[in-house]
C-alpha positions in Angstrom: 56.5 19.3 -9.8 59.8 20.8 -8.8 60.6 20.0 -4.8 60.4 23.1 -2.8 63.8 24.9 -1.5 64.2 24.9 2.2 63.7 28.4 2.6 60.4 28.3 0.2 59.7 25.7 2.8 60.1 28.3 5.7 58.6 31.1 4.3 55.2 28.6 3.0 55.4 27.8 7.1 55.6 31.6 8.3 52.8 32.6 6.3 50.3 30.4 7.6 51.0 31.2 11.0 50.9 35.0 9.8 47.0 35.2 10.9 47.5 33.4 14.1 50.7 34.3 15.2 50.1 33.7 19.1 49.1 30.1 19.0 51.6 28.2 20.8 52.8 26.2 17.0 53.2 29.6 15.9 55.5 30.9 19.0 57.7 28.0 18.4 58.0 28.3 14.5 59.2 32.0 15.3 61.6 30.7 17.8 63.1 28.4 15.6 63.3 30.9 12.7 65.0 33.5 14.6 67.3 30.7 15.9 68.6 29.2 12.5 66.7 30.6 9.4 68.5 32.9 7.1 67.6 36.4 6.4 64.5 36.4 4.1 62.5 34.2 6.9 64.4 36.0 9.4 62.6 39.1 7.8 59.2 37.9 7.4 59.4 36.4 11.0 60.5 40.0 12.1 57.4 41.5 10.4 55.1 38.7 12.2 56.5 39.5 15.6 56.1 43.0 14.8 52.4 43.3 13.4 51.3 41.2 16.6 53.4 43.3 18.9 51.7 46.7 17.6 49.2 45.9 14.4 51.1 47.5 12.2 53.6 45.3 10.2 57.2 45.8 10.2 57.7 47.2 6.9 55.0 49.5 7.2 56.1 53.2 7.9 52.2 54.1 9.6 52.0 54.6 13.1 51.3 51.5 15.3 47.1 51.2 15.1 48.0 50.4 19.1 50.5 50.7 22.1 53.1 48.4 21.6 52.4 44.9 23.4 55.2 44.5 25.8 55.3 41.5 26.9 54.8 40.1 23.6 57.7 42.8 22.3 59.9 41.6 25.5 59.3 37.8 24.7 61.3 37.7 21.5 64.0 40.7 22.0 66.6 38.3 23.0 65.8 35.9 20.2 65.5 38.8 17.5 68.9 40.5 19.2 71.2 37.3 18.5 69.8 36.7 15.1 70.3 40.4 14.0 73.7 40.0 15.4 74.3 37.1 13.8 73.1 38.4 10.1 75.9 41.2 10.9 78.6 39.0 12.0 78.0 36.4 8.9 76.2 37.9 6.0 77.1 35.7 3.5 76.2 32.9 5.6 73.0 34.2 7.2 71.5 37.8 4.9 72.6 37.8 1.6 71.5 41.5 0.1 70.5 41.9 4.1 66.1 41.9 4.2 66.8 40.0 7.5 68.9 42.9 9.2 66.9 45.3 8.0 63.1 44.3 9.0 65.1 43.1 12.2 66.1 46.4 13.4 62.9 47.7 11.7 60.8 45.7 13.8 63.1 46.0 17.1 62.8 50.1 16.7 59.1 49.8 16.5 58.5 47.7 19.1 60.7 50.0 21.5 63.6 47.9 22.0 65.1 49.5 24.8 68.9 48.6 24.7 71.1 51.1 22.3 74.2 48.7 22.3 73.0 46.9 19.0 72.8 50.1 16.7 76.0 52.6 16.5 77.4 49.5 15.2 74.6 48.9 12.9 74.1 52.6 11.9 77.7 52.7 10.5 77.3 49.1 8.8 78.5 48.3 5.0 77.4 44.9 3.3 79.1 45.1 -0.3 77.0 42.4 -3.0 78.5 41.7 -6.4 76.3 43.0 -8.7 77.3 43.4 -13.0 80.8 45.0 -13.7 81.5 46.2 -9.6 79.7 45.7 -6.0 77.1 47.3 -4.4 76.6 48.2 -0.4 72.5 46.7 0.7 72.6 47.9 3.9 71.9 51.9 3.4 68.0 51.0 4.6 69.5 49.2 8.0 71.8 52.0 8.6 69.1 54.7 8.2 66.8 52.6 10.5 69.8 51.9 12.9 69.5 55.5 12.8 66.1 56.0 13.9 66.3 53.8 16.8 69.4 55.7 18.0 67.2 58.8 18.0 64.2 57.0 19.8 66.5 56.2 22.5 68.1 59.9 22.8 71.2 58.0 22.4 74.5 61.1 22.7 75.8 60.0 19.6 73.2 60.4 17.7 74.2 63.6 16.2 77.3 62.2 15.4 75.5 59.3 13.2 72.8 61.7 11.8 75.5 64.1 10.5 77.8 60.9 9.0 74.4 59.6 7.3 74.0 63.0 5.8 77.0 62.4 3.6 76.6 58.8 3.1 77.1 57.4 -0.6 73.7 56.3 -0.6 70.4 58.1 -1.3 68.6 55.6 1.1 70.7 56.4 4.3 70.9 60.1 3.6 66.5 60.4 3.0 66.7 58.0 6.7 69.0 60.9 8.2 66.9 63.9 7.2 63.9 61.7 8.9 65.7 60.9 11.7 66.7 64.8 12.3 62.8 65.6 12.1 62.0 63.3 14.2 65.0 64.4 17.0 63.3 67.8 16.6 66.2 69.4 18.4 68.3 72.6 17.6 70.7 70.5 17.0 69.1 68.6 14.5 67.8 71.8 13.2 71.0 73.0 12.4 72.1 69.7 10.9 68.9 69.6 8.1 69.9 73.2 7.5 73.5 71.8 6.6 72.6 69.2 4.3 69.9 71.4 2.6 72.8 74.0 1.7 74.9 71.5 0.9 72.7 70.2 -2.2 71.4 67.0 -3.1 69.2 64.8 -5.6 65.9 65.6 -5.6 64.4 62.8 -3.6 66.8 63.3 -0.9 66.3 67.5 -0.8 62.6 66.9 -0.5 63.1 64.8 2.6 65.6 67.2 4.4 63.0 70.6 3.4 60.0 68.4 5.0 62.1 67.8 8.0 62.7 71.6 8.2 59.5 72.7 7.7 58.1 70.5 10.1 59.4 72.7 12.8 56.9 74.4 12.0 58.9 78.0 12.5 58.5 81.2 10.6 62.1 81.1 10.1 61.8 77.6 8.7 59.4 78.3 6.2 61.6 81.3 5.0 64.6 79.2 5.0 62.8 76.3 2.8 61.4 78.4 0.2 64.8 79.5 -1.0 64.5 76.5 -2.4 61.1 75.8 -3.8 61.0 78.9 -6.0 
C-alpha cells in the first residue's frame, strides 16, 4: 500500500475531528493547521471552524441555521487572519490554485469578522496558475467574497470594488459583484446593477445582476428587468 502524502495525512486528521470539532484534540489540530498547513487543509480547517461557529459550513451559500458563536468565531480570527495572509503573501508556497484563501475569507465573512483591513487588498487580488498553452488567474471566487465582506462591513470603498468587479475578466468575480450590489441594497448599488445590465454580459452573469435588480423589489425595477427577459 502506497504511504500516504503529508497533506492526505492532514486532511484524514481534519475529518475525524469534523464531528467533534470542540474537543480540546480538535482545537489544537485546528491550531496547528491554521499555523503551518497549506491551503487545501487550510480550507477544510476553515470550513470546520465555520460550521461550528454558525452550523452552516463554509462553503455553503444557506443562511447560518444559528447566530454566529462568538467566542468561538473570536477564538480563531487571529489564527485564520495570519494564515489567510500568509496564502496571499506566498501562494506558491502555501495555496496553490488558492481553496485555502478562499474558504478562509469565506469562513471569516460568515462568521462576522469585524476588521475590514484584510479585504480591499484581497478584493483586488490575482493568483495566475499555469494551465495548457497560457495561465489562468484562481482567485476570481476570493475576490468576489473579499467583496462581500467589504459590503457586510459598509466599508466606503465598497463601491469602488463592486464597480471594478463588475468589469473583471472573470465570470466568477463579476456574478460575486452583482450579489454583493443586492445585498448593499443601496441606490448606489442600484445604479451600479443597472450599469452592468446595460452594459451586456454572458448569460450566467446577466441573470445574477437582473435578480439583484429585481430584488429591490420596485415597480421601476421590474420594468427595467423585463427589457431584458422578453
Amino acid at each position: 500500500m502506497a504511504k500516504k502524502s503529508p497533506l492526505q495525512t492532514q486532511l484524514d486528521q481534519l475529518s475525524v475531528i469534523s464531528t467533534s470539532p470542540r474537543d480540546a484534540e480538535s482545537v489544537r489540530l485546528l491550531d496547528k493547521t491554521l499555523e503551518t498547513a497549506p491551503g487545501l487543509a487550510l480550507a477544510k480547517a476553515a470550513d470546520i471552524i465555520c460550521k461550528a461557529a454558525c452550523g452552516v459550513g463554509a462553503g455553503d451559500e444557506r443562511e447560518p441555521e444559528n447566530d454566529v458563536d462568538a467566542v468561538w468565531a473570536a477564538r480563531f480570527f487571529p489564527a485564520m487572519a495570519a494564515a489567510l495572509a500568509r496564502c496571499c503573501a506566498d501562494p506558491n508556497r502555501h495555496d496553490r490554485n488558492a481553496p485555502g484563501k478562499t474558504a478562509l475569507a469565506t469562513a471569516l465573512d460568515r462568521m462576522e469578522y469585524p476588521d475590514a483591513t484584510l479585504f480591499p487588498d484581497g478584493a483586488r487580488y490575482v493568483q495566475m496558475e499555469p494551465v495548457m498553452g497560457g495561465s489562468v488567474d484562481v482567485a476570481p471566487p476570493f475576490r468576489a467574497r473579499c467583496c462581500a465582506a467589504l459590503v457586510r462591513l459598509r466599508h466606503p470603498d465598497r463601491f469602488d470594488v463592486i464597480g471594478e468587479l463588475f468589469w473583471d475578466g472573470y465570470a466568477d468575480a463579476r456574478i460575486g459583484a452583482a450579489r454583493a450590489a443586492a445585498y448593499d441594497g443601496s441606490e448606489t448599488a442600484r445604479a451600479l446593477l443597472r450599469a452592468r445590465a446595460l452594459a451586456g454580459d454572458e448569460e450566467t452573469v446577466l441573470g445574477e445582476v437582473l435578480s439583484g435588480i429585481l430584488s429591490f423589489r420596485g415597480e421601476r425595477d421590474i420594468l427595467f428587468a423585463a427589457r431584458f427577459l422578453g
